[in-house]
C-alpha positions in Angstrom: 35.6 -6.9 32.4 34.1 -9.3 30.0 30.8 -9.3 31.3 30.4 -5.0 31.4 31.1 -5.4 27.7 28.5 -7.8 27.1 26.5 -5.5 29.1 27.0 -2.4 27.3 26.9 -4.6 24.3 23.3 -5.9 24.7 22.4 -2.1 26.3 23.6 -0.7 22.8 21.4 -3.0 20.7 18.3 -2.3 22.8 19.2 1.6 22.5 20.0 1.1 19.0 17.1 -0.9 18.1 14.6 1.8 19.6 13.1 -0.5 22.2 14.4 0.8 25.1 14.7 5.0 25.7 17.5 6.3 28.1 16.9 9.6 27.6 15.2 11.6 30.2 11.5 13.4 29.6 12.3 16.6 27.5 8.3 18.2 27.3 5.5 16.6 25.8 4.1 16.4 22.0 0.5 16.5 22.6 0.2 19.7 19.9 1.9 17.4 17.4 -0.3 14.5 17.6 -3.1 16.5 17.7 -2.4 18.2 14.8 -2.0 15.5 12.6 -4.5 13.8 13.8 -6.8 14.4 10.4 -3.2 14.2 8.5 -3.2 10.1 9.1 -3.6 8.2 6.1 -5.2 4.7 6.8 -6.5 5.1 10.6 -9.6 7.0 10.3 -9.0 9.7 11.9 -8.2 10.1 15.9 -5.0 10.5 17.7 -1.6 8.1 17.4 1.0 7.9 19.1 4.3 9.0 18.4 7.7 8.4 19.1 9.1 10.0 21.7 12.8 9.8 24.0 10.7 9.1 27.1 8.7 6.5 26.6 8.7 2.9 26.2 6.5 1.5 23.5 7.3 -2.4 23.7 3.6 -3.3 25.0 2.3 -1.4 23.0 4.0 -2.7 20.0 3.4 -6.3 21.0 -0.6 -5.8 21.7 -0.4 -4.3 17.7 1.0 -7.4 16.5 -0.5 -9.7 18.7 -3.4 -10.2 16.6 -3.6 -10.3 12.3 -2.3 -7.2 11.0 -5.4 -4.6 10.7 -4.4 -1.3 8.1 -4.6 0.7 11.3 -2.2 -1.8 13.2 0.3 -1.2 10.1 0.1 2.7 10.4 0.4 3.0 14.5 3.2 0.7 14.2 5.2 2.2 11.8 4.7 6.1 13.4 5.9 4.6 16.5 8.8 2.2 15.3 10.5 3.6 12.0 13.8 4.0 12.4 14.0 6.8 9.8 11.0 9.3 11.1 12.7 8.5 14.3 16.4 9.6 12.8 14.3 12.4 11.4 12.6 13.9 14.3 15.9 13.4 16.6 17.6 16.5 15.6 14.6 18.7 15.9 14.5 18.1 19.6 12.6 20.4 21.6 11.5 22.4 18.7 8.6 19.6 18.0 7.7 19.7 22.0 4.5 21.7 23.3 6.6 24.2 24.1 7.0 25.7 21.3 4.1 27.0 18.8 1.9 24.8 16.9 3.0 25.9 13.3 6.5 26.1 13.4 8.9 25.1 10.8 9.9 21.7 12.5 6.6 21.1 13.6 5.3 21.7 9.8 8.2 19.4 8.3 7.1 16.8 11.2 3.8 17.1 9.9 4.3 16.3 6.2 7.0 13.4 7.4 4.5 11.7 9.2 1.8 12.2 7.1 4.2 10.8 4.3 5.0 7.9 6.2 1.5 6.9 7.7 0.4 6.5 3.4 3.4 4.3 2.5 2.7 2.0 5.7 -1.0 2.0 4.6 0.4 1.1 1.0 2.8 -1.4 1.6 0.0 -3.0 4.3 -2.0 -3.2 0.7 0.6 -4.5 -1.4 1.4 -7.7 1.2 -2.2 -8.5 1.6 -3.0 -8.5 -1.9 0.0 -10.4 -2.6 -0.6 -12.6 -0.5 -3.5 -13.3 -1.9 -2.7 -13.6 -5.1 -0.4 -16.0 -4.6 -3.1 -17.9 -2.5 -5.3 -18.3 -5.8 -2.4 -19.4 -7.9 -2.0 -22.4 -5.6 -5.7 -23.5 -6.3 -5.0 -22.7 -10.3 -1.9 -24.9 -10.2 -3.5 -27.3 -7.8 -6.1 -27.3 -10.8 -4.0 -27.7 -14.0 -2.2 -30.8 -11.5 -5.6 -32.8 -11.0 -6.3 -32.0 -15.2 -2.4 -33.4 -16.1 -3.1 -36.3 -13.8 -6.5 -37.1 -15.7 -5.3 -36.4 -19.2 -2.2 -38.7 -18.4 -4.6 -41.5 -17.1 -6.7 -41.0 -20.6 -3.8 -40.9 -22.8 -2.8 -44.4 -20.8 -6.3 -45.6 -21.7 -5.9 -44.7 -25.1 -8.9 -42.0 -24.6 -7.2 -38.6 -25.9 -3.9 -38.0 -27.5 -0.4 -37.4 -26.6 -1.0 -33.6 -28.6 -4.1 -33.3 -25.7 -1.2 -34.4 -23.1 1.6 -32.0 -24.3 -1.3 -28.7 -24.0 -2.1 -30.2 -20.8 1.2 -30.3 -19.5 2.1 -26.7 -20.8 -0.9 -25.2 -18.5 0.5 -26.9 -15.9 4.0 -25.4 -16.7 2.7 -22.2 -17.1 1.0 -22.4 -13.9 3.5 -23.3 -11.9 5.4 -19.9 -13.6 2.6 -18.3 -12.5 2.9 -19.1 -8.8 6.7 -18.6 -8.0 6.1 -15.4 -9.5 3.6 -14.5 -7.8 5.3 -15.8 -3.9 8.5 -13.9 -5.2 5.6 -11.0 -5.3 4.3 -11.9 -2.2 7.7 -12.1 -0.5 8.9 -8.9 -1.3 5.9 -7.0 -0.6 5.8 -8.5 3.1 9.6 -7.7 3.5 8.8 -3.9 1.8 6.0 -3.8 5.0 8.5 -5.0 7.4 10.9 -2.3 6.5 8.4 0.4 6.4 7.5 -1.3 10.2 10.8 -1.3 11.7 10.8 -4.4 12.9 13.2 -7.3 13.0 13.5 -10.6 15.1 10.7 -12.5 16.2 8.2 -9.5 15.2 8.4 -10.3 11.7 6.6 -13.4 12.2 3.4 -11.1 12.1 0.2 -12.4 10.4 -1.8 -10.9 7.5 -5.4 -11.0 7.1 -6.5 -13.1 4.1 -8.0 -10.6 2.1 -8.4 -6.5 1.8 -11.4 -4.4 3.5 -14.4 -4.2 1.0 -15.0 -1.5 -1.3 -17.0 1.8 0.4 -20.6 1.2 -1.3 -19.9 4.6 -2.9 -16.8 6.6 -4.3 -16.3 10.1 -2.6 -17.5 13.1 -4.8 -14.6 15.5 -5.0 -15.7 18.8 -7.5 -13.3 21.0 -5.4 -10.0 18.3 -5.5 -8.0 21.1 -6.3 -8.6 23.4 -4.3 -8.4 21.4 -1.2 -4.7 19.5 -2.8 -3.5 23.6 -2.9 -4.9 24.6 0.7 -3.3 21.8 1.9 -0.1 21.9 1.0 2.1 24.1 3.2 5.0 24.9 1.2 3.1 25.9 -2.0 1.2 28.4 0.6 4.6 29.4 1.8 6.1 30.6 -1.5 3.2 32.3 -2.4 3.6 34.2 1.3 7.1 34.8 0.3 6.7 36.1 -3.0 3.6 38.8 -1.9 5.9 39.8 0.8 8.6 40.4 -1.7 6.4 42.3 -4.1 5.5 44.4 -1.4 8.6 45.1 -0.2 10.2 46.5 -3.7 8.8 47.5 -6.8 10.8 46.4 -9.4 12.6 49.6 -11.2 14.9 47.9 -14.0 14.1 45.9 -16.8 15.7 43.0 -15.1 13.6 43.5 -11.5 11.0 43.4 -14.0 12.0 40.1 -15.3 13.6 38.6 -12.0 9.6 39.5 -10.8 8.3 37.5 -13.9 10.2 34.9 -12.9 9.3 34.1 -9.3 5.9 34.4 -10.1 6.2 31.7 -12.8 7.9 29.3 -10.1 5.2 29.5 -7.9 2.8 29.5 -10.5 4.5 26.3 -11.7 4.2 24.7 -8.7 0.3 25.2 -8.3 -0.1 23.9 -12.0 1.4 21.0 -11.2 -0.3 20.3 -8.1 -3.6 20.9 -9.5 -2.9 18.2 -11.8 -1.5 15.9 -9.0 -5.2 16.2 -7.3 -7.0 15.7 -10.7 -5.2 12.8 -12.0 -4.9 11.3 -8.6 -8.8 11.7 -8.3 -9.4 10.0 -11.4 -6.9 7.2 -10.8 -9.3 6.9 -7.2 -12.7 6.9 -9.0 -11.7 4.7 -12.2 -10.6 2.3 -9.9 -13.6 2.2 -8.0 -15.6 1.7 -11.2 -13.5 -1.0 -12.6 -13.2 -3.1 -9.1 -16.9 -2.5 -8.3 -17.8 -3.6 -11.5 -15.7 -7.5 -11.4 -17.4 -7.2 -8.2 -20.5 -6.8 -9.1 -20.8 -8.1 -12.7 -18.3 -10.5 -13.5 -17.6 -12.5 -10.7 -21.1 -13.6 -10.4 -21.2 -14.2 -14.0 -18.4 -16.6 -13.9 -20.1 -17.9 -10.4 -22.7 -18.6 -12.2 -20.9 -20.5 -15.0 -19.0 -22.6 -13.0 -21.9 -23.8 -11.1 -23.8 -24.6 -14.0 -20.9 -26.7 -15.4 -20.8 -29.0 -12.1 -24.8 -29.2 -12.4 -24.2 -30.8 -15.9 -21.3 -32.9 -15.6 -23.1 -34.2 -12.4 -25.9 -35.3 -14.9 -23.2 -36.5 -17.4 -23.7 -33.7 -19.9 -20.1 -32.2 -20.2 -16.7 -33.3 -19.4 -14.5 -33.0 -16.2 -12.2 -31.2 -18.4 -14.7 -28.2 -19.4 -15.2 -27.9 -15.3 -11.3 -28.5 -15.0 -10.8 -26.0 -17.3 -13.5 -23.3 -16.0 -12.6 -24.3 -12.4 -8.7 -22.1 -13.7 -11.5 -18.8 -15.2 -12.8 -18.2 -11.9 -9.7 -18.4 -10.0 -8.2 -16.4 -12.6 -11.7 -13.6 -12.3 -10.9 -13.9 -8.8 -7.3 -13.1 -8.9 -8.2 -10.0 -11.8 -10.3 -9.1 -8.7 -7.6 -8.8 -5.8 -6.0 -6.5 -8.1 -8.4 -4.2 -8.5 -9.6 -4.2 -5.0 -5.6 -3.4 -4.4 -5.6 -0.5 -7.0 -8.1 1.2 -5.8 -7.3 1.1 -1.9 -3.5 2.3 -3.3 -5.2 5.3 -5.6 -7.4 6.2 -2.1 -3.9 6.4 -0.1 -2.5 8.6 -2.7 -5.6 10.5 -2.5 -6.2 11.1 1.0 -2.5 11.8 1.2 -2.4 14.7 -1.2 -5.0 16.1 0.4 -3.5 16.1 3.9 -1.0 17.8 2.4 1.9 15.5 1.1 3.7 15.3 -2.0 2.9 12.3 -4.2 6.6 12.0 -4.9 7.4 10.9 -1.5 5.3 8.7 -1.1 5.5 5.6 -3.9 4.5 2.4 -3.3 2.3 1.5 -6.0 2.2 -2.2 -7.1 3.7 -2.9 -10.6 1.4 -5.0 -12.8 3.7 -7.3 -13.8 4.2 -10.1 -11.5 1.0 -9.9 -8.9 -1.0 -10.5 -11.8 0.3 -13.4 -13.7 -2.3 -15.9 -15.5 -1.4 -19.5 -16.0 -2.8 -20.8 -19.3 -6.4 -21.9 -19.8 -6.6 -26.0 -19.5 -6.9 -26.9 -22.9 -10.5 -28.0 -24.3 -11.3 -30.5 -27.2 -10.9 -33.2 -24.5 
């Protein structure tokens, strides 16, 4: 007796889990995949795979994760292994199956939910990697402000510099160490927000990232018609419009209220288009300013303080400036580097929220946009005057 409750025990977690399907093969949903197939945010375009009752996606789950996470990886995974599109598609049942048409109402919601889902994967894939890195060039800015402490410490010993010099030096190193738990809480969260948005648990969440985000496109996209396209896309904008036409057609109003109950349903869905049309602009400019700015510490000011640095290590090789100056410059570029990440991480976010309003999705469903405050935290500069 013991052992068929262990059994039906283990068989429930594997059912729950969404490893292992009982259910028998119910009709396919080829028509769904194909259709949002361009509706993808994050894969480049191309068929995925979708969940489904009747089939058993464990190898291909563990070939996704088998190697460092790619973006693509991220989205596939989480269309076939999210607990909530999967709690979300259940009820629909046959209704999202070829069987039935290729724009019905469940197919249409399945759309958008997927859609939805594939730009916060894509997003949260962003956030961990940047993170990640971020955290990665704190270490060498803290690693920094340690070998600075230890040499100011050594100097003071010697009589060199002062204990005011020691003090600054040992605030930088205070502030940088700040600087790094803040940023690995960052980093932390951001991998466990991925995880979620995954569905995974176990050994799985051992996954790897890659150590830094794909490069910026040599050239930003050229959008005059972003509006236009945000309001074609969007299915239940297109909808009310239908509905109110119909309803025009079908009565003319013949009261004062009609006339006002008319005035009113034409506002709503003139509302909605306002608002959507501002969506698509300020989610355009949000895409190209970020270009501009990461392009331009790309381009501009990372070389610049390249450039700097390596000057600094010509010179104090030929004894013409301190270790301190290079110390000290050694925390700029880390800290250019760092301002970097971010921006790189903006912009891929801003081209999520893009591409997703124009497949169609509401911007409010979507979040995931990294706050400021902690993924971006600068030690203080080693002191000078050394």
């Amino acid at each position: 007796m013991k052992a068929t409750l262990r059994a039906l025990s283990a068989a429930s977690l594997l059912v729950c889990s969404g490893w292992v399907w009982a259910a028998p093969p119910d009709g396919g949903i080829t028509d769904l995949q194909t259709s949002v197939a361009g509706k993808v945010i994050g894969t480049g375009g191309g068929t995925v795979q979708l969940p489904h009752p009747a089939a058993d996606q464990r190898s291909t789950l563990a070939s996704l994760l088998a190697t460092p996470l790619t973006a693509d990886a991220a989205v596939r995974i989480a269309l076939l292994n999210n607990p909530e599109l999967q709690a979300a598609m259940g009820p629909e049942g046959l209704s999202l199956s070829d069987a039935t048409g290729r724009d019905t109402p469940a197919k249409l919601r399945a759309q958008q939910a997927i859609t939805v889902l594939s730009a916060q994967a894509f997003k949260a894939w962003v956030n961990a990697v940047a993170a990640t890195h971020s955290a990665k060039l704190l270490r060498e800015a803290k690693a920094t402000a340690e070998t600075s402490g230890e040499l100011t410490r050594r100097m003071v010993r010697a009589g060199n510099v002062s204990k005011l010099t020691q003090a600054q030096s040992q605030a930088v190193l205070s502030d940088a160490a700040l600087a790094l738990a803040r940023a690995e809480q960052a980093a932390f969260a951001a991998r466990e927000t991925l995880t979620v948005t995954l569905g995974l648990w176990g050994q799985d969440t051992q996954f790897t990232l890659p150590t830094a985000l794909p490069a910026l496109p040599a050239q930003a996209m050229d959008l005059p018609d972003v509006e236009a396209r945000a309001v074609n896309a969007r299915t239940d904008l297109q909808l009310a419009a239908l509905q109110w036409q119909r309803k025009q057609q079908s009565s003319v109003p013949d009261s004062a209220d009609a006339l006002w109950d008319a005035m009113g349903d034409a506002a709503r869905v003139r509302a909605q288009a306002v608002q959507l049309r501002s969506q698509a602009r300020m989610a355009y400019h949000q895409y190209r300013s970020s270009w501009d700015i990461a392009t331009h510490l790309q381009a501009e000011v990372l070389p610049v303080r390249q450039f700097i640095h390596d000057e600094l290590v010509l010179r104090y090789n030929g004894m013409l400036t301190s270790l301190f100056d290079v110390l000290a410059d050694s925390q700029a570029l880390t800290m250019a580097k760092s301002a970097h990440v971010a921006a790189q991480r903006d912009f891929w976010l801003a081209h999520a929220n893009l591409q997703a309003l124009l497949a169609g999705a509401p911007l409010d469903a979507i979040g995931g946009d990294a706050s400021t405050n902690t993924s971006e935290a600068r030690p203080a500069t080693s002191p000078g005057g050394h």
